[in-house]
N, C-alpha and C positions, 0 to 999 in steps of 0.2 A: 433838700429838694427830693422829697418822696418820688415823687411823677417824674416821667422822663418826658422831658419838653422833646417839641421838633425842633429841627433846628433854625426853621421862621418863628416859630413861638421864641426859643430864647436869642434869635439877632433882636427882634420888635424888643422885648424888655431889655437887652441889653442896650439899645437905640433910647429908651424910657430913662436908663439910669446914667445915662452919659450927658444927655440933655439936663437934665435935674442937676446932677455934679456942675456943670458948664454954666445952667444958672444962676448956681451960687445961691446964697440964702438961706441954708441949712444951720444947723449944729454942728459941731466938730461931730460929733456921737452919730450924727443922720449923717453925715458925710462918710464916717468908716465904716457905717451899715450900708451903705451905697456901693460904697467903695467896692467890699468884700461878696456883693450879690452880683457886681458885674465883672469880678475874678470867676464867682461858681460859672454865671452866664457865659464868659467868654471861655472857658472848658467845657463846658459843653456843646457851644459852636465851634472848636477844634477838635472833639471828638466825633464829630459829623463827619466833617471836612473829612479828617483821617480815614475815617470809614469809607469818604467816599473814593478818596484816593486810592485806597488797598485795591476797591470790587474792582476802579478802572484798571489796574496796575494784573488785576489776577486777571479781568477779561482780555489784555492786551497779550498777557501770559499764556494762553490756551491758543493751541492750535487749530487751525477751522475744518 
């Protein structure tokens, strides 16, 4: 993953590869390549998340 997706670009493709998996009708071989894109995808949608949890977690931290 060269490019750093947002993190609605990688929930939609993650959404893309869970449907596909749920379909069925793959290859074992396309099924671990699926598999393993929506392991990267779903690290990336937790590195979001995390991110975004910190800014709340520091804004909530700062005195007004």
């Amino acid at each position: 993953m060269a490019e750093r997706l947002s993190y609605e670009d990688a929930r939609a493709q993650l959404v893309e590869v869970v449907a596909r998996l749920e379909a069925g009708g793959t290859t074992l071989e396309e099924a671990l390549a699926l598999w393993e894109r929506g392991e990267q995808l779903a690290t990336v949608c937790q590195e979001w998340l995390d991110g975004a949890r910190a800014r709340l977690e520091a804004a909530r931290a700062t005195p007004e």
